[in-house]
VOPAGU-2260 file (C-alpha; in pm, 1 decimal, decimal comma):
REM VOPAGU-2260
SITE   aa  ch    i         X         Y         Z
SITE  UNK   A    0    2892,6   -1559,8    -320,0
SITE  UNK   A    1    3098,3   -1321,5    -140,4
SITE  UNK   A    2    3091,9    -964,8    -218,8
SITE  UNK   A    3    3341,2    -669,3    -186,7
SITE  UNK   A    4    3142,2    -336,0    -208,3
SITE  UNK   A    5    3401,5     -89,3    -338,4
SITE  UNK   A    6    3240,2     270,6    -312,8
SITE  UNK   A    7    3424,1     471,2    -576,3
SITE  UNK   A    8    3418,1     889,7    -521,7
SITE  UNK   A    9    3380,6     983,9    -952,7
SITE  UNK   A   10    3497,1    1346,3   -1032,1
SITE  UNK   A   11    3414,9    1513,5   -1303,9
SITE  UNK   A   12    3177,5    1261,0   -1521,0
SITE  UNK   A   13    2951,1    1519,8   -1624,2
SITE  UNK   A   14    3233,4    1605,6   -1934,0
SITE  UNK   A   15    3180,9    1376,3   -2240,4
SITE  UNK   A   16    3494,8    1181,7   -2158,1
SITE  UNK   A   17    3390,2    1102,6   -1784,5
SITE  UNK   A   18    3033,2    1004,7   -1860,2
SITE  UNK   A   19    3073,5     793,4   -2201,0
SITE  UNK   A   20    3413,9     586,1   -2131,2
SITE  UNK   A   21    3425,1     632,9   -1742,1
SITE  UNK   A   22    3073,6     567,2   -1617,7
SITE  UNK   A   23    2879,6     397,6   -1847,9
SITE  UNK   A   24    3123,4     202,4   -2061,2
SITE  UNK   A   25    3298,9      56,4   -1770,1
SITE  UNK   A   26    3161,4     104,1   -1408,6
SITE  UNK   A   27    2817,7      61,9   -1519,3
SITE  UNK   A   28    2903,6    -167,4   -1787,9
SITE  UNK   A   29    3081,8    -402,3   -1487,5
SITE  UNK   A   30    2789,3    -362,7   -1237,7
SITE  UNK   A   31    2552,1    -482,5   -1578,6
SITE  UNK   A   32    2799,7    -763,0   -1580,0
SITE  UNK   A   33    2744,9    -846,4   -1238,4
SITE  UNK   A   34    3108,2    -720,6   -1128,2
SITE  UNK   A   35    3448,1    -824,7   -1174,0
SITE  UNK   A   36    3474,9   -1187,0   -1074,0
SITE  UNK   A   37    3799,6   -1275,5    -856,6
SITE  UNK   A   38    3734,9   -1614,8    -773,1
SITE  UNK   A   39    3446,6   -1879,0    -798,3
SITE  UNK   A   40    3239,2   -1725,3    -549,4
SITE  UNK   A   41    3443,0   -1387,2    -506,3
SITE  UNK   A   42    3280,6   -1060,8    -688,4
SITE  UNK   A   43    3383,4    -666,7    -646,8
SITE  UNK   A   44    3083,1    -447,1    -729,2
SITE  UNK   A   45    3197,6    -105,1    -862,8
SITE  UNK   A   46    2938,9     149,6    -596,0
SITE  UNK   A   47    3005,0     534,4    -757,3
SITE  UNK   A   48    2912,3     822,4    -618,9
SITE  UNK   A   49    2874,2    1116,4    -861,2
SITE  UNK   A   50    3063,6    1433,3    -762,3
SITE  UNK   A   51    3086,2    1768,0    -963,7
SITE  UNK   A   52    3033,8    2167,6    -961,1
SITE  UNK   A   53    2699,6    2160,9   -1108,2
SITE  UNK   A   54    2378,3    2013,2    -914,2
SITE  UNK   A   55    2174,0    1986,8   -1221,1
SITE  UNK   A   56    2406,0    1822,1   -1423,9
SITE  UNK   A   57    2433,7    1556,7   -1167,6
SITE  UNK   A   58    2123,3    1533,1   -1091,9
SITE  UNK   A   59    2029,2    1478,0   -1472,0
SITE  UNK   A   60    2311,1    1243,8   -1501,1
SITE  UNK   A   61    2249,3    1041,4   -1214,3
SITE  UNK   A   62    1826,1     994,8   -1344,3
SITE  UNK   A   63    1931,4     931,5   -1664,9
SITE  UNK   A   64    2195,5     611,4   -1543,8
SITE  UNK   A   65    1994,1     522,4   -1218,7
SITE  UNK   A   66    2322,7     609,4   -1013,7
SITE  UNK   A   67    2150,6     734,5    -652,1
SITE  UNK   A   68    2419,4     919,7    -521,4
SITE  UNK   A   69    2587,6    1236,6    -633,3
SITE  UNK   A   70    2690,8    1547,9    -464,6
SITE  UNK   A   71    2878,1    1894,5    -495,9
SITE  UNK   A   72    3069,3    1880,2    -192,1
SITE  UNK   A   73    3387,0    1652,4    -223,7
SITE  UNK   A   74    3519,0    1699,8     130,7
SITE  UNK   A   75    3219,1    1545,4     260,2
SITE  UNK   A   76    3276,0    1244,6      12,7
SITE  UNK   A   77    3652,9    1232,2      88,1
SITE  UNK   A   78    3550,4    1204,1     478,0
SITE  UNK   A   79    3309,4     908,1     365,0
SITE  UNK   A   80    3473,7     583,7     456,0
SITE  UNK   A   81    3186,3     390,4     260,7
SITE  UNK   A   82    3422,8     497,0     -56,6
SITE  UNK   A   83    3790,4     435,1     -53,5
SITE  UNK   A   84    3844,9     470,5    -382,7
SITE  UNK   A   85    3901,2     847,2    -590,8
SITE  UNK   A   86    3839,6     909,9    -957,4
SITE  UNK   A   87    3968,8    1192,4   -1113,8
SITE  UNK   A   88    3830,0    1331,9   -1478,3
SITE  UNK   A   89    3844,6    1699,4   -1441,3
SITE  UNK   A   90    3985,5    1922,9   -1652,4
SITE  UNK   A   91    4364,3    1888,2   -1627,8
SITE  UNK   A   92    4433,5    2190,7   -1426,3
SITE  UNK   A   93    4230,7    2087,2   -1159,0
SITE  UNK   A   94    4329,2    1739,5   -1127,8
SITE  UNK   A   95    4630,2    1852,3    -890,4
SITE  UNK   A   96    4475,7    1963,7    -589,2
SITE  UNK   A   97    4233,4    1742,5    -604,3
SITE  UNK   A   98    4422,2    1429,7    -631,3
SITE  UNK   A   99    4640,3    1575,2    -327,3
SITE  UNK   A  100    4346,2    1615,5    -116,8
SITE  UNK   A  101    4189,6    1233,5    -213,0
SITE  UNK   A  102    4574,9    1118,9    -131,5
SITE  UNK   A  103    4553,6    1288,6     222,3
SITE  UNK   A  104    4221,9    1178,6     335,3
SITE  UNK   A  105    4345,7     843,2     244,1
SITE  UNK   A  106    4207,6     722,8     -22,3
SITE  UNK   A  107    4330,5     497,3    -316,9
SITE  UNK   A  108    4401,9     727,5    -619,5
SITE  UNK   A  109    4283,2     650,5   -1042,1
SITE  UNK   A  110    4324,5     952,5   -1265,0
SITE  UNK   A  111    4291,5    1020,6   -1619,2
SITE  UNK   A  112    4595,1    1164,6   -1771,6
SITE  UNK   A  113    4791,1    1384,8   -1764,1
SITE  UNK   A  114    4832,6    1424,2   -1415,6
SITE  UNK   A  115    4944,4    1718,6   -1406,8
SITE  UNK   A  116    5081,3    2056,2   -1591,4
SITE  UNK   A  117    5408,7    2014,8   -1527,7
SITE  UNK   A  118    5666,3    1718,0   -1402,6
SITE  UNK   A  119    5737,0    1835,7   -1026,6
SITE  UNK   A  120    5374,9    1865,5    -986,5
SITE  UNK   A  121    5300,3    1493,0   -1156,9
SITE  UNK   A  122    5613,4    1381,8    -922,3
SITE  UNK   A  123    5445,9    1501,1    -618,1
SITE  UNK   A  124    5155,3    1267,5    -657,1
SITE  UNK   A  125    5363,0    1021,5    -740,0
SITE  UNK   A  126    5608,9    1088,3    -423,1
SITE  UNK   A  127    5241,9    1199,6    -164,6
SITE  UNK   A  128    5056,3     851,4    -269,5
SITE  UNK   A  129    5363,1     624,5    -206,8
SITE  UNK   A  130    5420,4     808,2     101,5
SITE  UNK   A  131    5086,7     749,8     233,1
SITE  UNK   A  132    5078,6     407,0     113,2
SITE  UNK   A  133    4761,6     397,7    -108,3
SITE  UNK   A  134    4733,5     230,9    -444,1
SITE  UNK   A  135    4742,4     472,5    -750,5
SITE  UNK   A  136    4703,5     425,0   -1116,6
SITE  UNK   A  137    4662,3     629,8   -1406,9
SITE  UNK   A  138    4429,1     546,3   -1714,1
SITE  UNK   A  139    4657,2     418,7   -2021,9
SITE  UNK   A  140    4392,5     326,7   -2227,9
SITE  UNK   A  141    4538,2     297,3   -2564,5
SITE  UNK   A  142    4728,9     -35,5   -2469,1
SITE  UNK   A  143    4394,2    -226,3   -2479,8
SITE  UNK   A  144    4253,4     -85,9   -2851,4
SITE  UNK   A  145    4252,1    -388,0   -3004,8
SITE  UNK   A  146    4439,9    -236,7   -3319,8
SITE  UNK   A  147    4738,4    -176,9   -3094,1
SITE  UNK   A  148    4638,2    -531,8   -2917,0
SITE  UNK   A  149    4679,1    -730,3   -3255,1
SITE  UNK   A  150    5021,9    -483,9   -3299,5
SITE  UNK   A  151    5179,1    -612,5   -2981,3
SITE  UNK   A  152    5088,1   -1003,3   -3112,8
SITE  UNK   A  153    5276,4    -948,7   -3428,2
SITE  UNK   A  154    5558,8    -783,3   -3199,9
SITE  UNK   A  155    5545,9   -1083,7   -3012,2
SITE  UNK   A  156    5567,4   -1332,8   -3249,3
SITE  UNK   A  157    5816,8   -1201,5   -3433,9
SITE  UNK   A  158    5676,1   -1085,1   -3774,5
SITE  UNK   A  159    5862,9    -741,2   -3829,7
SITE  UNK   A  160    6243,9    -930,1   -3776,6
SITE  UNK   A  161    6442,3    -612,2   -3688,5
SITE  UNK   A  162    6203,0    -279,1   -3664,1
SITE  UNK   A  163    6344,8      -0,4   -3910,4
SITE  UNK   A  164    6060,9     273,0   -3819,1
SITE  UNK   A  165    5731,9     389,4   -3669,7
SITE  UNK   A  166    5526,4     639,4   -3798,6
SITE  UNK   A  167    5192,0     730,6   -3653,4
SITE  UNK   A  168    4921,4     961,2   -3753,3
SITE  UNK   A  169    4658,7    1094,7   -3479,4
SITE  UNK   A  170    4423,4    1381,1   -3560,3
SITE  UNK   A  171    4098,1    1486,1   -3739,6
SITE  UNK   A  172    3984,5    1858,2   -3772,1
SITE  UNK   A  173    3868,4    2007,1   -3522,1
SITE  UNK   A  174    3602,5    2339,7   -3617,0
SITE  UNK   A  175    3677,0    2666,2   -3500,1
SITE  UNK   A  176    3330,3    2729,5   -3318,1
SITE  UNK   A  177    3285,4    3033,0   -3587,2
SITE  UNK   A  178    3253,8    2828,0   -3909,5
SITE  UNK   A  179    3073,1    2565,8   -3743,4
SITE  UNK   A  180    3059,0    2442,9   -3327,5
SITE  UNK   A  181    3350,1    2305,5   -3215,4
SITE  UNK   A  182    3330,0    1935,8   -3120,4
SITE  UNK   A  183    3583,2    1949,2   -2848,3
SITE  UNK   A  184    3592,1    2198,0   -2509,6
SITE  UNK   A  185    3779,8    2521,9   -2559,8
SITE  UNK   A  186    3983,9    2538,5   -2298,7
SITE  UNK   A  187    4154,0    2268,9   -2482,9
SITE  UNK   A  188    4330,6    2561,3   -2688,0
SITE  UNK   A  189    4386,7    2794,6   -2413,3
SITE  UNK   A  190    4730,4    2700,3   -2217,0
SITE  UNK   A  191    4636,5    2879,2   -1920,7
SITE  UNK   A  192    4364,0    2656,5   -1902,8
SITE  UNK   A  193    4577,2    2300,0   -1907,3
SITE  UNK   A  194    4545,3    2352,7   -2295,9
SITE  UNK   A  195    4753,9    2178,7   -2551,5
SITE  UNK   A  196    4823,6    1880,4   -2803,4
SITE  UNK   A  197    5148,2    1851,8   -2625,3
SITE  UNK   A  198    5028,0    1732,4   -2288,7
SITE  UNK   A  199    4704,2    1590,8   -2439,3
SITE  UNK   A  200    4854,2    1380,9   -2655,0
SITE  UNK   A  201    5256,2    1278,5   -2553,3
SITE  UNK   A  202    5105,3    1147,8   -2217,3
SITE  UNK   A  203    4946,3     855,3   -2458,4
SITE  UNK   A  204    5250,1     829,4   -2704,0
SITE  UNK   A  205    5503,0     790,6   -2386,9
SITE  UNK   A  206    5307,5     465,0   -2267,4
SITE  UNK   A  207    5221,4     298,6   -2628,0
SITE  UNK   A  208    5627,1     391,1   -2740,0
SITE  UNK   A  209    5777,0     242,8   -2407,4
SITE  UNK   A  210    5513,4     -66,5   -2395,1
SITE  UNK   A  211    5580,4    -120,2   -2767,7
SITE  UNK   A  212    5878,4     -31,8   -2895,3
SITE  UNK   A  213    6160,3      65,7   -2658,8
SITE  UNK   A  214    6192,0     322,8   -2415,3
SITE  UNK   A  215    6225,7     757,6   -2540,8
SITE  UNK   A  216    6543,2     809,9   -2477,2
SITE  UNK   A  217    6544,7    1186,8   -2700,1
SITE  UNK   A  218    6318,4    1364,6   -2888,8
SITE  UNK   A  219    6250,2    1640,2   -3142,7
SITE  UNK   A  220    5967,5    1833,3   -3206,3
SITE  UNK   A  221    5789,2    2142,3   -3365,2
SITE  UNK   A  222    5428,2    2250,5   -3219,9
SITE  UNK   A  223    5216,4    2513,4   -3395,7
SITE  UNK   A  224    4865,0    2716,5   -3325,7
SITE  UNK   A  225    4758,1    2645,2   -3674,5
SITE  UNK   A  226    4401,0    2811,5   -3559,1
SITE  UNK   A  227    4426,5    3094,1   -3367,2
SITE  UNK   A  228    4105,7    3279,1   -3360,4
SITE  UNK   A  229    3817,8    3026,2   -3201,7
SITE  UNK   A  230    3502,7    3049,7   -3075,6
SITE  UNK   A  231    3397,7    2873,2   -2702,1
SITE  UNK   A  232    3100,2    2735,4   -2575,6
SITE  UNK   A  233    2850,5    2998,6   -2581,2
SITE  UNK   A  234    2980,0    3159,8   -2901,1
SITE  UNK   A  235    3249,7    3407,1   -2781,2
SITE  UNK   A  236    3531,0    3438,8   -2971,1
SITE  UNK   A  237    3889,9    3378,0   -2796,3
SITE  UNK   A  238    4252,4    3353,9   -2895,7
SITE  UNK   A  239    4394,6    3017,9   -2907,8
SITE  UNK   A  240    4705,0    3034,4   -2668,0
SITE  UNK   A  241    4781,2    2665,7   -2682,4
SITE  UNK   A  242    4931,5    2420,6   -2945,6
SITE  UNK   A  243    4670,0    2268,8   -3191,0
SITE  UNK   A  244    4902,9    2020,0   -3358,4
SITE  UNK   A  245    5261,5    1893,7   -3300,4
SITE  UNK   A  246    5491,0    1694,0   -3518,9
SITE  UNK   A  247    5795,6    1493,9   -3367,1
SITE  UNK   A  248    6085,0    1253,3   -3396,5
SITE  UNK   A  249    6078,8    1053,5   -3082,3
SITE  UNK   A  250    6405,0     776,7   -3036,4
SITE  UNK   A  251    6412,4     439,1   -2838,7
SITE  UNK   A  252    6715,6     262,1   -2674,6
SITE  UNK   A  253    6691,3      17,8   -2912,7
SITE  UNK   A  254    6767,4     254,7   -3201,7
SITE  UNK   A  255    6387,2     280,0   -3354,2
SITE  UNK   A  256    6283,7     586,7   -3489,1
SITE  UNK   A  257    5921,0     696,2   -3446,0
SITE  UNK   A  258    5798,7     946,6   -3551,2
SITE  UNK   A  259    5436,0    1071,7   -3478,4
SITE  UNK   A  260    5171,5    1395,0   -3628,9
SITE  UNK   A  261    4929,1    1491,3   -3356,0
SITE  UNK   A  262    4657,9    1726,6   -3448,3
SITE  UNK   A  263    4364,8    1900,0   -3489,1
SITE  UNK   A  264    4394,9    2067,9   -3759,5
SITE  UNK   A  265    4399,0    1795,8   -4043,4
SITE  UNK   A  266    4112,6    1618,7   -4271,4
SITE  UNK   A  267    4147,8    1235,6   -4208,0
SITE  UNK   A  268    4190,0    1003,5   -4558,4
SITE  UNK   A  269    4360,8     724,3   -4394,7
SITE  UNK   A  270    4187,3     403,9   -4206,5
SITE  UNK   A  271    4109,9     571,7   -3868,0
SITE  UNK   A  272    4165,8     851,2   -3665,9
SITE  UNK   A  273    4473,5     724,7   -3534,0
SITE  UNK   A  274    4746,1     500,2   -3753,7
SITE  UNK   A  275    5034,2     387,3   -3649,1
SITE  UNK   A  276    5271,0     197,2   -3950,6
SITE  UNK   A  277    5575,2     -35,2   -3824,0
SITE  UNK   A  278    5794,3    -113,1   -4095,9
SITE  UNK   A  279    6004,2    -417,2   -4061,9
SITE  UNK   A  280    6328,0    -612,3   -4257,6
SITE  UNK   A  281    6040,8    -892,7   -4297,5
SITE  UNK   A  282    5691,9    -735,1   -4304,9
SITE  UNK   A  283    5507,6    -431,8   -4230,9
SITE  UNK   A  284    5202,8    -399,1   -4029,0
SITE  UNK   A  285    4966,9     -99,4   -4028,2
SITE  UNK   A  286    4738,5     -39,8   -3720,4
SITE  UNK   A  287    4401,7     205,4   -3636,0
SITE  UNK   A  288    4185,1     218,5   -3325,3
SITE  UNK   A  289    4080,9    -179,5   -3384,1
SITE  UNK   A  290    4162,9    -318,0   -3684,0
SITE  UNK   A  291    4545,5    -400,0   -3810,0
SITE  UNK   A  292    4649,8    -495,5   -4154,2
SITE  UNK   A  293    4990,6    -659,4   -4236,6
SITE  UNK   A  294    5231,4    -709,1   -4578,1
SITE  UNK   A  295    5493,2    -989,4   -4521,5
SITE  UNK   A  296    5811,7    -968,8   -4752,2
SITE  UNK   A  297    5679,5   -1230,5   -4944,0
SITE  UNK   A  298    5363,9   -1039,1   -5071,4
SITE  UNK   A  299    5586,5    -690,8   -5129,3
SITE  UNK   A  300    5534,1    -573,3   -5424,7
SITE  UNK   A  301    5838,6    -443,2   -5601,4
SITE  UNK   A  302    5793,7     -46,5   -5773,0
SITE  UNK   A  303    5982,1     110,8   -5991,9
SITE  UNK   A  304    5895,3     479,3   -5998,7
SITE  UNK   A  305    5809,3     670,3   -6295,9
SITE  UNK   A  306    5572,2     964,6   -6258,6
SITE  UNK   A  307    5506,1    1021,6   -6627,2
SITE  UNK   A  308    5241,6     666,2   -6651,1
SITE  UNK   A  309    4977,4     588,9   -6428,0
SITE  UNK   A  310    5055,9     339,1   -6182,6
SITE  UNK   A  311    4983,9     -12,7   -6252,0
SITE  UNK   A  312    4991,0    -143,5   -5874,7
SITE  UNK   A  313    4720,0    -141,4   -5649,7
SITE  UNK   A  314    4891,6     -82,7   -5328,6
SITE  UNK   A  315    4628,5    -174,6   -5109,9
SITE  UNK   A  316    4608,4    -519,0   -5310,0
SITE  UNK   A  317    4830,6    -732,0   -5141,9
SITE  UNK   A  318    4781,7    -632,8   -4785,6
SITE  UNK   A  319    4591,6    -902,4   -4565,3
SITE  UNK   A  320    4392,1    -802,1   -4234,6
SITE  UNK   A  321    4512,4    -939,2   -3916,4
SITE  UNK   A  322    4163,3   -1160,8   -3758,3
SITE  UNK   A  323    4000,3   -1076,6   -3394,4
SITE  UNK   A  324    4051,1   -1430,0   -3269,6
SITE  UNK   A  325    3956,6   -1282,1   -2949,9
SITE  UNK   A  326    3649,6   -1121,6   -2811,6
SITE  UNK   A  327    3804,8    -742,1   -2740,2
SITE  UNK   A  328    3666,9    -537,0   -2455,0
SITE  UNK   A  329    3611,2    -189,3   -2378,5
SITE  UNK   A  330    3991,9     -64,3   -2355,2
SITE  UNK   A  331    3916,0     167,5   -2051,4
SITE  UNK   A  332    3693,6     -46,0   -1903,0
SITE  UNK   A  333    3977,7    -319,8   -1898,6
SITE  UNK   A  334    4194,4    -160,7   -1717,1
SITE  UNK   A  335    3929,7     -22,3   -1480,9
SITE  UNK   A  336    3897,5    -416,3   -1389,3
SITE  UNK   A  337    4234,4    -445,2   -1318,7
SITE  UNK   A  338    4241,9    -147,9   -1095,9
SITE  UNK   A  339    3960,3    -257,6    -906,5
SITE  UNK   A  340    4178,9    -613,3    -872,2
SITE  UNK   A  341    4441,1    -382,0    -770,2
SITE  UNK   A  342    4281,3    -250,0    -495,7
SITE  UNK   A  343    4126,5    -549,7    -388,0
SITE  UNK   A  344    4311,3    -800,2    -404,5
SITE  UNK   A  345    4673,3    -603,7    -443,2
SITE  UNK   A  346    4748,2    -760,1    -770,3
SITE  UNK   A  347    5011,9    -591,8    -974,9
SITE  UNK   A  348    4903,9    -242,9   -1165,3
SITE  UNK   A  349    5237,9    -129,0   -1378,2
SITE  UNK   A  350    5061,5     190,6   -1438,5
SITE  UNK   A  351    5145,9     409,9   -1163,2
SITE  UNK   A  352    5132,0     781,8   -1077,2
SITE  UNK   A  353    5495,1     750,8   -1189,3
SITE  UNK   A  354    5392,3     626,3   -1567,2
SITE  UNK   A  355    5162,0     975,3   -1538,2
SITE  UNK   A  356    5471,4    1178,9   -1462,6
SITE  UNK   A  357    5662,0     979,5   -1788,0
SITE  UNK   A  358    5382,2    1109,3   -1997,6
SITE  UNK   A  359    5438,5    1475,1   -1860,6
SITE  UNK   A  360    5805,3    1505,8   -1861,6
SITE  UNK   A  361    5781,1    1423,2   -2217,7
SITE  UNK   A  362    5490,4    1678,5   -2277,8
SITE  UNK   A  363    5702,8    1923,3   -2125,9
SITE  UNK   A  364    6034,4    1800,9   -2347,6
SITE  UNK   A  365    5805,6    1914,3   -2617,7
SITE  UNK   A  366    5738,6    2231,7   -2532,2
SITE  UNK   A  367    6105,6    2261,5   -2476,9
SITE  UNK   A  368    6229,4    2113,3   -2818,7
SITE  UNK   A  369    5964,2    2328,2   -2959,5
SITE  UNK   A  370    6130,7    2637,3   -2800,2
SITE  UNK   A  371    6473,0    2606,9   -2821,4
SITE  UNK   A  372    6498,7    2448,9   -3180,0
SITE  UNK   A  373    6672,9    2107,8   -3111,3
SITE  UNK   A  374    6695,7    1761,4   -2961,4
SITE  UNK   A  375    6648,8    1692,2   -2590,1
SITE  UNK   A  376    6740,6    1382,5   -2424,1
SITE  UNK   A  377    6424,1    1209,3   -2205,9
SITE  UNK   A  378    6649,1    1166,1   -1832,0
SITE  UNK   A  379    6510,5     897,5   -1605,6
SITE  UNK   A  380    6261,5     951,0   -1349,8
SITE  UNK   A  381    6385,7     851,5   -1027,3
């Protein structure tokens, strides 16, 4: 059996995010596994080393996951040939200049998203890594939930007909650290920070709306700091300078309105935390995190309204769940696998640095719409 060691630099896993889906749902999952396979007798072995700001939070993390190496200095792990491969989970308004200085010393690039706080800074990533020929990717992880999976099958085999409308739904509430601790960082809702529903959230809807449904050609929306007196951490009370929940009309080329609700400020009585409803001329389908229900024309029930009887239809009734005929991974670590393939054996990995910047520019065409009061056309990204 031959082996390919791939030494992987991991940068900030000590946040909940980095630890849970980064190392130890898929790089320690894979090693578990026994790698990714390539071949009959062909395996790459995922080799991280942990690298953060805090010694004893890498030092409890690596003891508690059996990972041996960790360390606070991440020029000395950038000059280590042993790992040619840079992972990048900090907080967004780090994840610049560190990215930069991984792309200089060579290595390949894999960042969580956004990339950056604003499109020329996302662009320059984009522009440095191609330039210095390394591989680069950026996690897109919502195209592997097998909700959206068993979406894209009914997209495929032609179930809607012609698509009238999407509507999705992310959010759940969020506590303002006074009533109750908050159960998500603060600096999220501080902009000067790399704060914001905009960028945390667009940079997902830009990849699932161009994968699924067409590519954003314009967009509306209206943003709001529905909270704006929070507590952090340690108890201290701060005022929320960034967005806690956005509301927009995104359009395709293909003529497809969708329009999505991010935020953290709403109760959740709906499936799952995210939904996302495609109505159809010949059925609609209704999706969550990983289950997908569907209502073909021939089970639609027909209404008639009248508010002043109760209703006799149970509209739940004639929906019918869509099976898992398939065993469904870990959605980020599948496309970690196919990264490390990437790398490897230079097999094709659509999601660039430039898909990052995508997600940005429409983050910041947010903001913008937000601003000025009106539609803004999404340009191409050269």
């Amino acid at each position: 059996m031959r082996t390919h060691k791939l030494g992987i630099i991991m940068n900030g896993v000590t946040g909940r995010m980095g630890t849970n889906q980064h190392l130890v749902r898929s790089i320690l999952a894979i090693r578990k596994q026994g790698g990714v396979k390539i071949g009959t007798d062909e395996t790459i072995i995922p080799d991280p080393i942990l690298v953060g700001r805090n010694p004893n939070k890498l030092k409890a993390l690596s003891e508690q996951h059996g990972v041996e190496d960790y360390t606070t200095d991440l020029d000395a792990a950038l000059s280590d040939a042993d790992y040619p491969v840079y992972f990048d989970a900090l907080s967004t308004n780090l994840r610049v200049v560190n990215v930069r200085k991984a792309i200089a010393a060579g290595k390949h690039v894999y960042a969580e998203k956004p990339t950056a706080t604003n499109l020329g800074d996302a662009m320059t990533l984009y522009k440095e890594a191609r330039a210095a020929g390394v591989k680069h990717g950026v996690v897109q992880d919502k195209l592997w939930l097998p909700g959206l999976l068993k979406l894209e099958f009914l997209l495929d085999s032609g179930f809607f007909g012609r698509i009238l409308s999407v509507r999705g739904e992310f959010g759940y509430f969020v506590f303002d650290g006074i009533s109750q601790p908050a159960q998500r960082p603060s600096w999220n809702y501080r902009q000067e920070d790399g704060g914001g529903i905009f960028f945390d959230m667009f940079s997902h809807w830009r990849y699932v709306i161009d994968h699924l449904f067409g590519k954003v050609k314009r967009l509306v929306a209206l943003g709001a700091i529905h909270i704006p007196e929070r507590a952090d951490e340690q108890g201290r009370p701060y005022r929320a300078t960034a967005e806690d929940a956005a509301y927009a009309i995104f359009e395709t080329d293909q003529g497809v309105p969708v329009q999505f609700n991010s935020s953290w400020c709403t109760r959740v009585r709906r499936d799952d935390l995210l939904s996302v409803q495609v109505d159809g001329m010949k059925g609609t389908a209704v999706a969550g995190l990983r289950r997908c229900w569907v209502q073909p024309e021939a089970c639609t029930p027909k209404p008639v309204w009248n508010p002043d009887v109760e209703p006799k239809l149970d509209y739940y009734a004639d929906w019918g769940e869509v099976p898992s005929n398939v065993e469904y991974d870990n959605a980020f670590k599948v496309q970690w696998e196919l990264f490390l393939r990437h790398v490897v054996q230079d097999t094709p990995f659509p999601w660039s640095l430039l898909e990052g910047a995508k997600g940005v520019q429409l983050a910041e065409l947010g903001l913008k719409s937000w601003q000025q009061r009106t539609w803004v056309d999404v340009p191409e990204l050269a």
